[in-house]
TORSEZA-900780 format. One record per residue: residue number from 0; residue in one letter; chain; x, y, z negated of N, C-alpha, C in turn. Coordinates in steps of 0.02 Angstrom, whole numbers. Atoms other than C-alpha are relative to their C-alpha. Layout:
N
<atom><fiza>NUM</fiza><dokol>A</dokol><roba>A</roba><n_east>X</n_east><n_north>Y</n_north><n_up>Z</n_up><ca_east>X</ca_east><ca_north>Y</ca_north><ca_up>Z</ca_up><c_east>X</c_east><c_north>Y</c_north><c_up>Z</c_up></atom>
...
// end
This chain:
85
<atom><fiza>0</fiza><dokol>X</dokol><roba>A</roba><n_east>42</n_east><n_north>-51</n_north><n_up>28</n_up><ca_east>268</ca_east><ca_north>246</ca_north><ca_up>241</ca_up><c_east>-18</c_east><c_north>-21</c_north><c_up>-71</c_up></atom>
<atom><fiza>1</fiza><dokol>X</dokol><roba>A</roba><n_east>14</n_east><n_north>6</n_north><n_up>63</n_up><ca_east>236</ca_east><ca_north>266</ca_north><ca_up>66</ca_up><c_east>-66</c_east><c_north>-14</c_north><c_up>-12</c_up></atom>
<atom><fiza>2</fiza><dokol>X</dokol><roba>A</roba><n_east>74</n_east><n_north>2</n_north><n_up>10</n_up><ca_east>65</ca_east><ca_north>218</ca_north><ca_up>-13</ca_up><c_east>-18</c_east><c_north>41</c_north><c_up>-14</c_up></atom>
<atom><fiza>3</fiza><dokol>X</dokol><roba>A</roba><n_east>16</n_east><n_north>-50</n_north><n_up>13</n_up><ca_east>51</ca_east><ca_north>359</ca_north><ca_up>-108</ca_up><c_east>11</c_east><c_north>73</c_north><c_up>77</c_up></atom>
<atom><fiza>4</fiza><dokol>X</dokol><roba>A</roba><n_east>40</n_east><n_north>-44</n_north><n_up>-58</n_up><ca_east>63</ca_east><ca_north>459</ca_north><ca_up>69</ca_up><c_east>-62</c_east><c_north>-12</c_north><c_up>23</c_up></atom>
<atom><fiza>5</fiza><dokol>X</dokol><roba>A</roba><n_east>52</n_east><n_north>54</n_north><n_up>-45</n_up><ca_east>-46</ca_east><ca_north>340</ca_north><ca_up>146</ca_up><c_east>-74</c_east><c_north>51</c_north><c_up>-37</c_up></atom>
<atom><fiza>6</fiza><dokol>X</dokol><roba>A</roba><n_east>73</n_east><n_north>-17</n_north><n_up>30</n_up><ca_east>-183</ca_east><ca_north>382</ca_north><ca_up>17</ca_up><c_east>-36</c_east><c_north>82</c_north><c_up>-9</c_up></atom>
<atom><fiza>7</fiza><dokol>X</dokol><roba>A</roba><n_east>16</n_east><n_north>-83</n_north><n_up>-31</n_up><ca_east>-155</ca_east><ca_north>580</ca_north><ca_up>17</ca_up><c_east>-44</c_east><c_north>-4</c_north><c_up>64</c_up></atom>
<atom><fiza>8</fiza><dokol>X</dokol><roba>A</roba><n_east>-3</n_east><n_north>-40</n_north><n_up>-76</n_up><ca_east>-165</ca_east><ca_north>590</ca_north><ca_up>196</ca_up><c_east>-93</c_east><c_north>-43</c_north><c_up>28</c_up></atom>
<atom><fiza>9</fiza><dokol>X</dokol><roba>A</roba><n_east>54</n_east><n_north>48</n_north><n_up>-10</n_up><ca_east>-321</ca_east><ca_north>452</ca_north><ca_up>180</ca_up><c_east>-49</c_east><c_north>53</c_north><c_up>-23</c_up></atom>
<atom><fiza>10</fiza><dokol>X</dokol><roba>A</roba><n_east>67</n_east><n_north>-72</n_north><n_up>31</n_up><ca_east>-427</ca_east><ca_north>585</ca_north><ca_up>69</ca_up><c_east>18</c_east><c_north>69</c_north><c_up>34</c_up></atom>
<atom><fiza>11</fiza><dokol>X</dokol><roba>A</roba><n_east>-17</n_east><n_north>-61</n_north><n_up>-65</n_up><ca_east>-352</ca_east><ca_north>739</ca_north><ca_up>162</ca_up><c_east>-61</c_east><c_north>-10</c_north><c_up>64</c_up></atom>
<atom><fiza>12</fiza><dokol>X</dokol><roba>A</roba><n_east>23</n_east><n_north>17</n_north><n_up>-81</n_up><ca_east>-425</ca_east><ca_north>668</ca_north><ca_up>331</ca_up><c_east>-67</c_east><c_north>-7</c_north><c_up>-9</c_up></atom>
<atom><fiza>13</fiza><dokol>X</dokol><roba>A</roba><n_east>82</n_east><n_north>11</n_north><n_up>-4</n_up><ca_east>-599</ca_east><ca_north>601</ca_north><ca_up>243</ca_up><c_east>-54</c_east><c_north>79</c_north><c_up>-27</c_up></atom>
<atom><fiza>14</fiza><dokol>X</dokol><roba>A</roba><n_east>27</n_east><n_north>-73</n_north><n_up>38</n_up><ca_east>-619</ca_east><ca_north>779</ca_north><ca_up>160</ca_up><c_east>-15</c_east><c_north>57</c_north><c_up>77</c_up></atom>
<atom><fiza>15</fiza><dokol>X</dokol><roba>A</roba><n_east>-11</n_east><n_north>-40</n_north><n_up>-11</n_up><ca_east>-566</ca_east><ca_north>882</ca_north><ca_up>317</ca_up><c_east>-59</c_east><c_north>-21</c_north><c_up>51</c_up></atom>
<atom><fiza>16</fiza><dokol>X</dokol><roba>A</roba><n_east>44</n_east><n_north>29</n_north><n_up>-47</n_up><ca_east>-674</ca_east><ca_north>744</ca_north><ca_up>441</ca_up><c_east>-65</c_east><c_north>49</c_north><c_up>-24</c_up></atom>
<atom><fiza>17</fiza><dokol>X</dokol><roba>A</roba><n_east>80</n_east><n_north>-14</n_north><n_up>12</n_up><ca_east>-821</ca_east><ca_north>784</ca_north><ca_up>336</ca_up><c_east>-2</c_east><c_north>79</c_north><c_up>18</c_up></atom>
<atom><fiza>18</fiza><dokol>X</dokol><roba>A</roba><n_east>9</n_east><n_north>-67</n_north><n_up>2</n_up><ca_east>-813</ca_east><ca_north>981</ca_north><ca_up>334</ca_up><c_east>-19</c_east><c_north>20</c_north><c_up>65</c_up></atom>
<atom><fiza>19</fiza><dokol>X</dokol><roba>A</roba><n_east>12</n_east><n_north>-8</n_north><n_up>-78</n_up><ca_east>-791</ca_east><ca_north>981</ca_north><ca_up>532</ca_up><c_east>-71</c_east><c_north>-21</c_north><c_up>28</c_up></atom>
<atom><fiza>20</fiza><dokol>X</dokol><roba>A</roba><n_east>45</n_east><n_north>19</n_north><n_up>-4</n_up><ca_east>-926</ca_east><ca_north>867</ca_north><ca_up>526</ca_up><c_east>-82</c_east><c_north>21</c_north><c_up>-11</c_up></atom>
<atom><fiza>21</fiza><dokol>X</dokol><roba>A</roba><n_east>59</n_east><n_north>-55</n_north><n_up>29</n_up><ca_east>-1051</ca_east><ca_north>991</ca_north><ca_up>425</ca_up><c_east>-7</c_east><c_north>69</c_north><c_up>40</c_up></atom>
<atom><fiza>22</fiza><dokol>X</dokol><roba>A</roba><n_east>8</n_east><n_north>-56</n_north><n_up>-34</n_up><ca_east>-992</ca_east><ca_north>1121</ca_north><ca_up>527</ca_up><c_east>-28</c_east><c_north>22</c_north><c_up>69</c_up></atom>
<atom><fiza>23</fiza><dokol>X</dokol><roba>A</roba><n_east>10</n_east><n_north>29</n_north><n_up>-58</n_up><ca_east>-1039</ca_east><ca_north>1052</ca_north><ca_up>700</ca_up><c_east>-41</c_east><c_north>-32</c_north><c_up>-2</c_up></atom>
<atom><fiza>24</fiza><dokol>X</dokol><roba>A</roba><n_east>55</n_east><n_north>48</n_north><n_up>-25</n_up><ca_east>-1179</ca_east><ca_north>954</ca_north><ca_up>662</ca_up><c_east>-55</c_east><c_north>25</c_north><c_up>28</c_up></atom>
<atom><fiza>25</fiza><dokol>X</dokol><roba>A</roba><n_east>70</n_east><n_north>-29</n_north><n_up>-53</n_up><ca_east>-1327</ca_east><ca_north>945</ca_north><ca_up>786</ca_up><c_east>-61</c_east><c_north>-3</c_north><c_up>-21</c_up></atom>
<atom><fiza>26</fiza><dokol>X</dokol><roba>A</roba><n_east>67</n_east><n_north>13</n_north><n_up>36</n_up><ca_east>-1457</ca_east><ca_north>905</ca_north><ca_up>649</ca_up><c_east>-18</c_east><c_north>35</c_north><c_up>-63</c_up></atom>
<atom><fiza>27</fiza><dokol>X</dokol><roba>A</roba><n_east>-4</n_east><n_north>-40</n_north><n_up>43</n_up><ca_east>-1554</ca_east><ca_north>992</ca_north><ca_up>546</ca_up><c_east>33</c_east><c_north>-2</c_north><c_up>-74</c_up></atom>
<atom><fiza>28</fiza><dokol>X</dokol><roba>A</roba><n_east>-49</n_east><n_north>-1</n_north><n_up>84</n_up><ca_east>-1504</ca_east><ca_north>1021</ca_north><ca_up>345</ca_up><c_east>-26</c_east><c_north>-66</c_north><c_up>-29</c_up></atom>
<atom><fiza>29</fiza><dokol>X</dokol><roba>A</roba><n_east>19</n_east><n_north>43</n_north><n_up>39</n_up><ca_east>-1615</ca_east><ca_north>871</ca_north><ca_up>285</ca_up><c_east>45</c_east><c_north>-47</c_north><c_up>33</c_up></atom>
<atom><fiza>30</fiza><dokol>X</dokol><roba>A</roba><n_east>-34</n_east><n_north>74</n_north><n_up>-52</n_up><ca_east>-1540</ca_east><ca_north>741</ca_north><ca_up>425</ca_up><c_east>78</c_east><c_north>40</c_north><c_up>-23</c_up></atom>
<atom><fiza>31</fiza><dokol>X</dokol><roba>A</roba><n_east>-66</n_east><n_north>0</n_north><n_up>21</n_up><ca_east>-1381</ca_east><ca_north>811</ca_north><ca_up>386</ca_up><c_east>28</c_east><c_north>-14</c_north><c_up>-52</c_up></atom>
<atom><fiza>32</fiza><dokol>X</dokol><roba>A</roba><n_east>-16</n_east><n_north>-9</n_north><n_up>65</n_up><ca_east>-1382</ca_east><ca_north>816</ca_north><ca_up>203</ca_up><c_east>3</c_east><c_north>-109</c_north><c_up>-16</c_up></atom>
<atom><fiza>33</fiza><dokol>X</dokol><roba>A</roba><n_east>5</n_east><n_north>59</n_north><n_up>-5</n_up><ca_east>-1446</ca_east><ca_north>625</ca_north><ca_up>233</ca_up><c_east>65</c_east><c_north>-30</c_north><c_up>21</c_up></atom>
<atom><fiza>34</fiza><dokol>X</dokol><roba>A</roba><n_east>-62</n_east><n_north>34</n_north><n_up>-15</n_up><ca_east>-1277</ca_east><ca_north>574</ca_north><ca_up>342</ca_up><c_east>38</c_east><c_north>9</c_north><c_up>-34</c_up></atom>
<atom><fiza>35</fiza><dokol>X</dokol><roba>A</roba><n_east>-49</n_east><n_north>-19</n_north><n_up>58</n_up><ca_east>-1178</ca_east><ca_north>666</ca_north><ca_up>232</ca_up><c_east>-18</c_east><c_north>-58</c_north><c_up>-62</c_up></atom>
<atom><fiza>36</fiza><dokol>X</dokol><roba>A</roba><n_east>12</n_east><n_north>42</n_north><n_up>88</n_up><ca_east>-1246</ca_east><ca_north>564</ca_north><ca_up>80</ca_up><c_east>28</c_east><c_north>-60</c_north><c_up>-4</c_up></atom>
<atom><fiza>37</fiza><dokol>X</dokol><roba>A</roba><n_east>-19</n_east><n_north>76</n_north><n_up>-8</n_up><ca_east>-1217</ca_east><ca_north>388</ca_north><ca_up>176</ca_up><c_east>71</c_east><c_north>5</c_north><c_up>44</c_up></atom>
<atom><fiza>38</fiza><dokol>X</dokol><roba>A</roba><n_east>-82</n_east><n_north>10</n_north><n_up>-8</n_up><ca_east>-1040</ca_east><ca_north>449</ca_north><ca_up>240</ca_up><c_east>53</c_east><c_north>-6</c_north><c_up>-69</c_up></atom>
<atom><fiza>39</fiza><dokol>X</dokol><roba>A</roba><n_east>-43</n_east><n_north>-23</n_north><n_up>61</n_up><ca_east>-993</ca_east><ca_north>503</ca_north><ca_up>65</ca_up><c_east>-14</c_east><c_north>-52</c_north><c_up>-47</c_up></atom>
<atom><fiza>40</fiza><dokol>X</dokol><roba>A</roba><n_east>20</n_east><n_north>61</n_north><n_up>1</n_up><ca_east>-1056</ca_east><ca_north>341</ca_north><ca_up>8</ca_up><c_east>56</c_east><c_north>-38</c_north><c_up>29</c_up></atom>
<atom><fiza>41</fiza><dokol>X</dokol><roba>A</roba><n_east>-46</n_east><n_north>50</n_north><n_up>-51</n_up><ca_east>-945</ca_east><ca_north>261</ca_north><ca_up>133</ca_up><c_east>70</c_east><c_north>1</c_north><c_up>-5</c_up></atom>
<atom><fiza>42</fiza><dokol>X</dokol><roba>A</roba><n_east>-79</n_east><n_north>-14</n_north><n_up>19</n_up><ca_east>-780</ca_east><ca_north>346</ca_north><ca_up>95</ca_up><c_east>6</c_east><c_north>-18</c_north><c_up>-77</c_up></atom>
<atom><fiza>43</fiza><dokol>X</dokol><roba>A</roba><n_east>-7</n_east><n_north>25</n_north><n_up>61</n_up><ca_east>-818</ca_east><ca_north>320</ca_north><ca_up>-82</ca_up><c_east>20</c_east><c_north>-101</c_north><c_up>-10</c_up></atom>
<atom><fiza>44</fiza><dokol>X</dokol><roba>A</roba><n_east>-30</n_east><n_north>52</n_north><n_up>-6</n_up><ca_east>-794</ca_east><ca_north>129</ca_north><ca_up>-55</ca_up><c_east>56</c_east><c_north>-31</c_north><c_up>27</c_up></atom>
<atom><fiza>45</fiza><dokol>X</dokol><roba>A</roba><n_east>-71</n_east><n_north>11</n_north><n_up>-22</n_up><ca_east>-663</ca_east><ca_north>153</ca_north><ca_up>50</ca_up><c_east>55</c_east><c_north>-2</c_north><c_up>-45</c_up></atom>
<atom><fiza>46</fiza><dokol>X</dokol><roba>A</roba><n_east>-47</n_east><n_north>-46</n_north><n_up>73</n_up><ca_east>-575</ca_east><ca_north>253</ca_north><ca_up>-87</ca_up><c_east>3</c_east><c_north>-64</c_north><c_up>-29</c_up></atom>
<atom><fiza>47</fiza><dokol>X</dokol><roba>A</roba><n_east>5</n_east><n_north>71</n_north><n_up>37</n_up><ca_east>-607</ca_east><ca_north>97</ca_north><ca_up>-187</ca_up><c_east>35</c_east><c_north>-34</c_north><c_up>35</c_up></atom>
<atom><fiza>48</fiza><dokol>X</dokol><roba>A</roba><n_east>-42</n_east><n_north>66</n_north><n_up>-31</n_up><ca_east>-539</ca_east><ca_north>-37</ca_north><ca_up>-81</ca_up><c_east>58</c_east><c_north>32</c_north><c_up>9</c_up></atom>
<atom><fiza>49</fiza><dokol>X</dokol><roba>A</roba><n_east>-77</n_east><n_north>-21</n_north><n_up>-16</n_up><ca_east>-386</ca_east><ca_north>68</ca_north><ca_up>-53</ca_up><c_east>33</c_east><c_north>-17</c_north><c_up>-57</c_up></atom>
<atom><fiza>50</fiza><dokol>X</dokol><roba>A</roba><n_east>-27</n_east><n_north>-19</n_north><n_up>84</n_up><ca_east>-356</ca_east><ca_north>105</ca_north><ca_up>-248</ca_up><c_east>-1</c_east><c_north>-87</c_north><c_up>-26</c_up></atom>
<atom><fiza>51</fiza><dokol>X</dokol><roba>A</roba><n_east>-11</n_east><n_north>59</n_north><n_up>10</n_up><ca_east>-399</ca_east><ca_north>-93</ca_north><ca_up>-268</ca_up><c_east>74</c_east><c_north>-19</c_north><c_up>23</c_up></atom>
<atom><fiza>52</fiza><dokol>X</dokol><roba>A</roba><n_east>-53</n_east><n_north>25</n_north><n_up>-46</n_up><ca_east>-270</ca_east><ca_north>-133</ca_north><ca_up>-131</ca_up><c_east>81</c_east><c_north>31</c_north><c_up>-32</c_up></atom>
<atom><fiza>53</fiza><dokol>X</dokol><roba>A</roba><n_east>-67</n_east><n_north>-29</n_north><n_up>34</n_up><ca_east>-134</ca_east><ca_north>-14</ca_north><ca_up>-221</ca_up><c_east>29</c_east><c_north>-6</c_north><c_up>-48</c_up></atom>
<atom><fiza>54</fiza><dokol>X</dokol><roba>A</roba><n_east>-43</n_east><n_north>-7</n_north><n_up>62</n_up><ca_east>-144</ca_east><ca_north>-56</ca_north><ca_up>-386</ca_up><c_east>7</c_east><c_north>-92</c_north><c_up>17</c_up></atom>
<atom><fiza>55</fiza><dokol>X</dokol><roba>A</roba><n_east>-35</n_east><n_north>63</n_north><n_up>-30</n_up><ca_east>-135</ca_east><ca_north>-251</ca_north><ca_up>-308</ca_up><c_east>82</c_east><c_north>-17</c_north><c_up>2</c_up></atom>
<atom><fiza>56</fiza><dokol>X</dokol><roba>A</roba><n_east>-48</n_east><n_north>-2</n_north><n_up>-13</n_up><ca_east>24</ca_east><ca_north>-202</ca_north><ca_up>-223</ca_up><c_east>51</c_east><c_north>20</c_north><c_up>-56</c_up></atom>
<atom><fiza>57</fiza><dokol>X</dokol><roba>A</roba><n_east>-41</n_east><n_north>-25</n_north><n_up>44</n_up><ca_east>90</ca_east><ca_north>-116</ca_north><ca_up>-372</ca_up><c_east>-13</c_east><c_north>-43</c_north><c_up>-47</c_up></atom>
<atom><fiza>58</fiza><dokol>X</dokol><roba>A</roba><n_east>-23</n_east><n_north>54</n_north><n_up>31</n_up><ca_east>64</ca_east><ca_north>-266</ca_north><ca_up>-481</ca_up><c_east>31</c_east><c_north>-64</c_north><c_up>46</c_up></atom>
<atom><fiza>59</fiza><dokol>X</dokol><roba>A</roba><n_east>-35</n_east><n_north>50</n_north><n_up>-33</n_up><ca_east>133</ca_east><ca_north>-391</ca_north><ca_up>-366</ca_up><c_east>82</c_east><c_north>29</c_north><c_up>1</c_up></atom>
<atom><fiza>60</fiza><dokol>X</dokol><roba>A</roba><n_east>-46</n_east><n_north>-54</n_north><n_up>8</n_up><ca_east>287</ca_east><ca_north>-242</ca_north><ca_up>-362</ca_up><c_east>27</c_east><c_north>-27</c_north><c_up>-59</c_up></atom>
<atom><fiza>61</fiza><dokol>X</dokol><roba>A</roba><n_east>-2</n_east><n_north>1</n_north><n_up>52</n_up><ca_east>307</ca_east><ca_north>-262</ca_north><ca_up>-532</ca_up><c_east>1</c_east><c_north>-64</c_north><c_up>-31</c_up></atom>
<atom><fiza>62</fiza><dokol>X</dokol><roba>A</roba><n_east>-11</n_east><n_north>70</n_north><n_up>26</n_up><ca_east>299</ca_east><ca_north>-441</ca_north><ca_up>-565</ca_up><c_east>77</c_east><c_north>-13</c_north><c_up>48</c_up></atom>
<atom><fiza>63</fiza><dokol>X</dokol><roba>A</roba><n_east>-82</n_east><n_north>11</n_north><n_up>10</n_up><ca_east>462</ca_east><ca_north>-443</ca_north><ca_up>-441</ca_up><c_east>52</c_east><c_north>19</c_north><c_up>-19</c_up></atom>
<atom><fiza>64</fiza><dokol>X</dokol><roba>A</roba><n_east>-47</n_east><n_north>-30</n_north><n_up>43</n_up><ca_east>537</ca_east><ca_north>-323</ca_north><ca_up>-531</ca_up><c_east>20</c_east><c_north>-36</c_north><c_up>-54</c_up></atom>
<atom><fiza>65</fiza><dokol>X</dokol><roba>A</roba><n_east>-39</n_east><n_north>9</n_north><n_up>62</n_up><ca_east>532</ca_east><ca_north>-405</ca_north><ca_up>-686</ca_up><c_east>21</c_east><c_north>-94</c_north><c_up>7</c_up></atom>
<atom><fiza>66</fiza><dokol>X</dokol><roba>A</roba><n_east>-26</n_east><n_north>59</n_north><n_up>4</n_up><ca_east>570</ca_east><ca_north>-593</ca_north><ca_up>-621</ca_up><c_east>66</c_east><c_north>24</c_north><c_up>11</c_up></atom>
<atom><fiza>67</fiza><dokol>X</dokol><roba>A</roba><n_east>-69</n_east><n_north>-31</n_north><n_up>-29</n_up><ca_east>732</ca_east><ca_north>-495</ca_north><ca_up>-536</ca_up><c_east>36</c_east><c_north>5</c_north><c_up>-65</c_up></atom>
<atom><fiza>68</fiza><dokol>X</dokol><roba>A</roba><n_east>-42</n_east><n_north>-12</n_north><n_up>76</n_up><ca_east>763</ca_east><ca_north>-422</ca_north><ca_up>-714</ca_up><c_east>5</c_east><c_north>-50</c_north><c_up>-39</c_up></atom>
<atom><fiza>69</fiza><dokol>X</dokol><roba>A</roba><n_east>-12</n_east><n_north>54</n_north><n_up>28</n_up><ca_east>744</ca_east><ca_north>-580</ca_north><ca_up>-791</ca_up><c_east>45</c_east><c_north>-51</c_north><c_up>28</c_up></atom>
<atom><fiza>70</fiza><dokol>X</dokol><roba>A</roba><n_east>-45</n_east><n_north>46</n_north><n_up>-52</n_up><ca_east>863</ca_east><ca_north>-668</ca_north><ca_up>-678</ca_up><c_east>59</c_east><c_north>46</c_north><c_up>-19</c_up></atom>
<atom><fiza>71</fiza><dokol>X</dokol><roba>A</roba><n_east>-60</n_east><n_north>-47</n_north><n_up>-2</n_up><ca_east>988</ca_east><ca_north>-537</ca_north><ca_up>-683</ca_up><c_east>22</c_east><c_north>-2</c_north><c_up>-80</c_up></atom>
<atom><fiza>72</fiza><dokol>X</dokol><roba>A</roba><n_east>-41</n_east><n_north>18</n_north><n_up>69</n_up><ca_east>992</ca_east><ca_north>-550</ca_north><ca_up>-889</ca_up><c_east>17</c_east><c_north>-65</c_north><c_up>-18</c_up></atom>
<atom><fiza>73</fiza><dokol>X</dokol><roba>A</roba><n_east>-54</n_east><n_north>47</n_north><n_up>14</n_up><ca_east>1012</ca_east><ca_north>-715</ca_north><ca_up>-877</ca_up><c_east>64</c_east><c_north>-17</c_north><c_up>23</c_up></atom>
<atom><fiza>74</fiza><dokol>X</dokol><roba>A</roba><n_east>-78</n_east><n_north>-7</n_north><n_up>-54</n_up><ca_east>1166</ca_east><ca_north>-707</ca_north><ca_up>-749</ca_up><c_east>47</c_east><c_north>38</c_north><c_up>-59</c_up></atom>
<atom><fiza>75</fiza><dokol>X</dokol><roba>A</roba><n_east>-42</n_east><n_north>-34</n_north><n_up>35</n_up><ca_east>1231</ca_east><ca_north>-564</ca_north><ca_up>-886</ca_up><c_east>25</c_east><c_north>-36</c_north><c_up>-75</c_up></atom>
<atom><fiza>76</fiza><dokol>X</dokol><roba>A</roba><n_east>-25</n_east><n_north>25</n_north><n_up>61</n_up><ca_east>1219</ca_east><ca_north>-665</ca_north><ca_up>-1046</ca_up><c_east>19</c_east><c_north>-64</c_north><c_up>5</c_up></atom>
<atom><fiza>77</fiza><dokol>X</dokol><roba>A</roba><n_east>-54</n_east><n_north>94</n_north><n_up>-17</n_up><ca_east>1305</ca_east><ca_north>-850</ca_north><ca_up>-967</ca_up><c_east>65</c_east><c_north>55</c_north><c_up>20</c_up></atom>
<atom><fiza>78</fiza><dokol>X</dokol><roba>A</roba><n_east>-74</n_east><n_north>-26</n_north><n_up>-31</n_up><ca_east>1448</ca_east><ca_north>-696</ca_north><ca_up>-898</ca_up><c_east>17</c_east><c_north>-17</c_north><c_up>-96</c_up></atom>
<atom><fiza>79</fiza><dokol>X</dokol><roba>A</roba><n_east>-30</n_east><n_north>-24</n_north><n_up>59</n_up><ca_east>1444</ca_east><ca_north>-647</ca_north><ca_up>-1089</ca_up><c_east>27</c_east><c_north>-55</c_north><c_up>-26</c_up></atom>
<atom><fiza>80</fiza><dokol>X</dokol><roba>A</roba><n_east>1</n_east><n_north>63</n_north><n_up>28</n_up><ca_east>1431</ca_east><ca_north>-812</ca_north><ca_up>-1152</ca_up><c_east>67</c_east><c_north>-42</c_north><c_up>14</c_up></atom>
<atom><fiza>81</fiza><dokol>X</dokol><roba>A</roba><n_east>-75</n_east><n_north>24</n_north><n_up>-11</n_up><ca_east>1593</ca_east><ca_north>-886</ca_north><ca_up>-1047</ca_up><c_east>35</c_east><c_north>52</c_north><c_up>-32</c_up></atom>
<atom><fiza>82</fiza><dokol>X</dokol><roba>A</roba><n_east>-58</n_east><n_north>-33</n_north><n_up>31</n_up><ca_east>1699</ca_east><ca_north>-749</ca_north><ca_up>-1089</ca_up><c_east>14</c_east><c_north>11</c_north><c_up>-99</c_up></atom>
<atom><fiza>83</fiza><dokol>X</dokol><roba>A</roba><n_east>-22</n_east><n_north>-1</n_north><n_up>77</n_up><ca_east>1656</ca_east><ca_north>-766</ca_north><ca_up>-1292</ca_up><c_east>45</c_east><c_north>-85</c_north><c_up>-16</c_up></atom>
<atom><fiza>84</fiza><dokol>X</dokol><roba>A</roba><n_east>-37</n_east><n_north>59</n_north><n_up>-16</n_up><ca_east>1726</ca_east><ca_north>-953</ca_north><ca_up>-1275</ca_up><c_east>50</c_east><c_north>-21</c_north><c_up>43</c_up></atom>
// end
């Protein structure tokens, strides 16, 4: 699974939870407006630790990309290098 699904389908689910959640709740508007505040609170850090965790993965990504590419030009310029000699 892709991250970038992952994280759609992560805000999708915390958006659609909550709505169900407003729509169905058993308490009045203040107690509700209250859970709502410290759920939305709660996904907001989530959100965070995800977006930490992604752009993590996508620099760790990216550092083997470019040891790979740096390996690979040196392999290309010792080919070049025998065949000018």
């Amino acid at each position: 699974m892709s991250v970038g699904k992952f994280f759609a389908g992560f805000i999708i689910g915390g958006c659609v939870g909550g709505i169900i959640g407003v729509l169905l709740a058993p308490h009045s508007g203040e107690e509700t407006r209250q859970i709502l505040s410290e759920n939305s609170s709660e996904l907001y850090k989530n959100a965070e630790n995800s977006i930490k965790e992604i752009q993590s993965k996508a620099d760790f990504a990216m550092e083997e990309i470019q040891k790979k590419g740096d390996d690979l030009l040196k392999k290309v310029q010792e080919v070049i290098s025998k065949e000018q000699t």
